[in-house]
N, C-alpha and C positions, 0 to 999 in steps of 0.2 A: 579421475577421482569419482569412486559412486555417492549416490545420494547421502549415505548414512554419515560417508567423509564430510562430504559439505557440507551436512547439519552439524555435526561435531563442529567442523569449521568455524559457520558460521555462528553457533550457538556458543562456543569458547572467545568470539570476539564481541559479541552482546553483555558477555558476563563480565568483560573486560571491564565494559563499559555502565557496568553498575545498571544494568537491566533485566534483571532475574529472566532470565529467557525459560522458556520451558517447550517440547516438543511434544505435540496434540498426536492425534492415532494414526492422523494421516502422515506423520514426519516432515508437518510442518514447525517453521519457531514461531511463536507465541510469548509478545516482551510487552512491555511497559514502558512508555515514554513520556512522560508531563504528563502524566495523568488519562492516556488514551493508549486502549489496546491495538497493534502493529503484529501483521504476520509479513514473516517472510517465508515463502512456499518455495519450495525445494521438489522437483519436479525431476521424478525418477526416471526417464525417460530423455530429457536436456539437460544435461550437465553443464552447458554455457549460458544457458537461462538464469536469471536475475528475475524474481519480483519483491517490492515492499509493497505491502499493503494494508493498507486504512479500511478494516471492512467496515459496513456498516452503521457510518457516522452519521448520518443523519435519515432518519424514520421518513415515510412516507404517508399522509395519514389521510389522501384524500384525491379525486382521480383531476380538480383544479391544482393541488399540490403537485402532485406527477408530470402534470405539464411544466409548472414553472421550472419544477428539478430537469428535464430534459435541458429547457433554455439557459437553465443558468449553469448543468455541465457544460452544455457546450463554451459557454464560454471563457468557464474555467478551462478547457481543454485548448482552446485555441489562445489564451495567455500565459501558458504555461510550457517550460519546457519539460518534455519525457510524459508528465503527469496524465494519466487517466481519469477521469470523473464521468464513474458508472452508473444509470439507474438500474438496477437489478430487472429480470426480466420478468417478473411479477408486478414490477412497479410497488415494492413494497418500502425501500430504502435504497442510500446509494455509498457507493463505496470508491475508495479513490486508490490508483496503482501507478509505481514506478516500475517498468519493466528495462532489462537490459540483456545485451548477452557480452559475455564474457569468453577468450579462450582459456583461461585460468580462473577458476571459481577466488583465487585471493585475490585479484582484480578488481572484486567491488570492494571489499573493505578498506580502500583509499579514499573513493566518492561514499560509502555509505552518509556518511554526514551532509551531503550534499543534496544527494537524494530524499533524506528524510526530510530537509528544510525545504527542498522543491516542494514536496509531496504537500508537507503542510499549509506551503503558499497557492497549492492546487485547490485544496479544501475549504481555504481562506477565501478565496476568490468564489469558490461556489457558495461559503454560506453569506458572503456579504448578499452577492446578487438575490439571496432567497429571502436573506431580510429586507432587501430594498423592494422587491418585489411585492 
């Protein structure tokens, strides 16, 4: 399946699910969930590649803040299963990722639900630690 399939795909099972998905220039999908923008990147190149992602949910506004985002991804990352929690490499904000691979791109549409409740327990867990902080 090339890319353009698996955005069809995966953007036909988004809309299933009552999340207006729409696909940016780069052919990735671009949806809405509880009120937060979600991409899933569709990588022309790996067709068993899986990612959801949480870009840039929380701002970075200060180079004492950028430390604590370092310590409190990490420890988002190490209580979470799959869940990435990014500082950008600018240290500007940070972004959270489910990555997976698949032999069959319809593979993830079984765990999608999964995934996006990890993900947001990934994000949950970094922003408690930044407000305890």
């Amino acid at each position: 399946m090339d890319a353009q399939e698996r955005t069809k795909l995966y953007a036909n099972y988004l809309a299933g699910e009552d999340n207006r998905p729409q696909v940016d220039s780069a052919g990735n999908i671009v949806f809405k969930f509880e009120g937060s923008t979600y991409v899933i990147i569709v990588d022309k190149n790996d067709p068993e590649y899986f990612c959801l992602m949480y870009p840039n949910f929380w701002p970075i506004n200060s180079p004492e803040e950028q430390t604590r985002a370092h310590i409190a991804a990490g420890t988002a990352n190490r209580g979470s299963k799959v869940v990435k929690v990014l500082v950008d490499s600018r240290g500007e904000g940070v972004t959270a990722v489910v990555e997976g691979f698949y032999d069959q791109p319809e593979q993830s549409q079984p765990i999608f639900g999964r995934a996006l409740r990890v993900l947001k327990y990934g994000v949950q867990v970094f922003v408690n630690e930044m407000l305890e902080g």
